[in-house]
N, C-alpha and C positions, 0 to 999 in steps of 0.2 A: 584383567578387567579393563578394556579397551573400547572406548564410546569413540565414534566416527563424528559424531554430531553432538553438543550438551544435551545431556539430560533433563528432562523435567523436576520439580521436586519429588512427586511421588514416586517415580521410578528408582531416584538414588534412595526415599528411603525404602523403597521394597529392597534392595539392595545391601542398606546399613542393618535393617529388621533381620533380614536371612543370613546375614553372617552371625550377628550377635546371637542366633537363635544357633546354629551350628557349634561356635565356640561352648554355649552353655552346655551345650548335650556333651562335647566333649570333654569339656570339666568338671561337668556333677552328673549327667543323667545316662554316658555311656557304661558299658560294664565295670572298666578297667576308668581310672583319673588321668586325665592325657593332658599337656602339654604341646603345643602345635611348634613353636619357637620357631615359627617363619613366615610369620604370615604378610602379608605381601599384596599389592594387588593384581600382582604375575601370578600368584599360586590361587586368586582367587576368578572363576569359571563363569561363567553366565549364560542362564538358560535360554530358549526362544522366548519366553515370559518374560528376563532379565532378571529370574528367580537364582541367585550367588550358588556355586556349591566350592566348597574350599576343597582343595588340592595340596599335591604334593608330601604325601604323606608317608611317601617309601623313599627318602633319603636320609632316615636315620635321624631325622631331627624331633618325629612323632616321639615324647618320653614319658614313659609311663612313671606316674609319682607317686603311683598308691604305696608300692610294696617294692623294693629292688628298683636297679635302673638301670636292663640292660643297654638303653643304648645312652648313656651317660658320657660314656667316652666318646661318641660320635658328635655332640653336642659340645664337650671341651674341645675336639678338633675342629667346631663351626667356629666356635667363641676364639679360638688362638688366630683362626684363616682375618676375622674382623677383626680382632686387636691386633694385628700388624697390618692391615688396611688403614686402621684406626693411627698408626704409629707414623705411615710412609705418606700421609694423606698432610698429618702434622709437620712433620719434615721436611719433605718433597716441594711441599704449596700444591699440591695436584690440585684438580676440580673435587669438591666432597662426593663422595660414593652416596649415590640415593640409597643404595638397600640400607645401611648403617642409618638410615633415618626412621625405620621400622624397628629397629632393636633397642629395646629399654636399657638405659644407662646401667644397670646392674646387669645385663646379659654379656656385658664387654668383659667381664669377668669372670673366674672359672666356680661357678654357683650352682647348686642341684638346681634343676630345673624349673621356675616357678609358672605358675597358669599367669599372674599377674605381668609376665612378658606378655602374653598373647595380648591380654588387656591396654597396655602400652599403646602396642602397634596395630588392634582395633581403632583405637583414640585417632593414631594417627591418620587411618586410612578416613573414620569422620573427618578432620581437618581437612584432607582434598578434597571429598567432595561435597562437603560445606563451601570452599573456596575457589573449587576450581582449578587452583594450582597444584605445582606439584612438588613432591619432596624437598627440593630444594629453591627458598627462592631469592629473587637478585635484588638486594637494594643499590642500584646505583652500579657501583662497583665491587660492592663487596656482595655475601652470599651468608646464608643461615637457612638452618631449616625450617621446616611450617612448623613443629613445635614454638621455634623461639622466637618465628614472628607473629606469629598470632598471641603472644605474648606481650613481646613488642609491641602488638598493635593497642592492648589492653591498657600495658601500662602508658601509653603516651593517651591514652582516651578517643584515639579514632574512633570515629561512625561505624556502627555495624555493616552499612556498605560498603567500607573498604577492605572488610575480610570477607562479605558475601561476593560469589561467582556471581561477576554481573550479568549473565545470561538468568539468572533468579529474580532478578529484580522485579521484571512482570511480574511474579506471586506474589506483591507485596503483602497478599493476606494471609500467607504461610509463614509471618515473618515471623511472628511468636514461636511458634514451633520449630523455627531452623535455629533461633536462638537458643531452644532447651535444648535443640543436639545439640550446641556449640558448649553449652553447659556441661552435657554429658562427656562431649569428649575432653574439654579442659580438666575433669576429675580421670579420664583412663588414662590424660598423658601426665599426670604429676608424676617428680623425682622420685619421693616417697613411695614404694610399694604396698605399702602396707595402707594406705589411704585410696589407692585404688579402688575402684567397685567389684566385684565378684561380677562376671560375665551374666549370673541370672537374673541379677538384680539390672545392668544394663538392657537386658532382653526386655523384660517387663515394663520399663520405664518407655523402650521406642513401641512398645504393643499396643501402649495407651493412648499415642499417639494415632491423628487419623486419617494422615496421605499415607 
């Protein structure tokens, strides 16, 4: 998901609307209960409309959670490749890995599959382009992801414009509404899984929305 030039608001959220609606179908309304565990904004596609189609769905990480889990162990092999990323990154002091900024703190572990990951890293993919920025960003010297500074920015009481992408600022009549995604995705990146929203209750909340 690769913009040349920023986006307007309506386009990013044609954008956040078409994935949330994708993910719902794949967790409650496709045949089978599915599981994306990768979702990314590399894995996610954009049409000539700028209509999302999510990708990536034949590397074994697609896991079906209804019944059995044949690819369960391709998923403990993703999850083992990122906890030692996770391990050498701590170690090392290397740069942090963006992808590991898409993966919910309970995916670093070796856990049956939960749809509440995808939800996670939905959230997260709202933080960029609520923000602009990208996975990881730089205070100063040091480095955190958008999860923890858009946190950061909460609890220290910043302006909503220092987490909105200043190219938004012209719509400042969209402002109400970029703040309920901002809402939205602060509920899909909580620790807590279980406080997360279910993808079709997110769907429905950006449907009612009107960019």
């Amino acid at each position: 998901m690769v913009a040349l030039t920023p986006m307007p608001w309506h386009i990013r959220m044609t954008i956040m609307k078409g994935i949330a609606k994708g993910l719902a179908y794949l967790h409650e309304f496709s045949p089978k209960k599915y599981v994306h565990g990768d979702l990314k904004p590399n894995n996610v596609l954009l049409g000539a409309n700028m209509e999302p189609y999510i990708s990536d769905f034949g590397l074994g990480r697609l896991a079906n959670i209804a019944g059995g889990s044949p690819t369960l162990q391709s998923n403990r092999m993703a999850n083992e490749k990122l906890q030692s990323q996770a391990s050498e990154i701590s170690s090392v002091k290397l740069a942090p890995n963006p992808t590991l900024c898409y993966q919910a703190p309970e995916a670093l572990k070796l856990l049956k599959p939960s749809q509440k990951w995808d939800v996670y890293s939905f959230g997260v993919i709202l933080l960029e382009l609520i923000s602009g920025r990208s996975p990881i960003v730089v205070l100063g010297t040091s480095e955190m992801d958008i999860v923890r500074w858009v946190q950061f920015c909460i609890e220290q009481k910043k302006p909503f414009s220092d987490v909105l992408d200043p190219f938004l600022a012209q719509e400042s009549e969209k402002e109400d509404e970029m703040v309920a995604v901002l809402k939205i995705a602060l509920a899909c990146v909580q620790m807590n899984p279980e406080r997360r929203p279910m993808m079709r209750h997110v769907s429905e909340a950006l449907e009612k929305m009107t960019a």
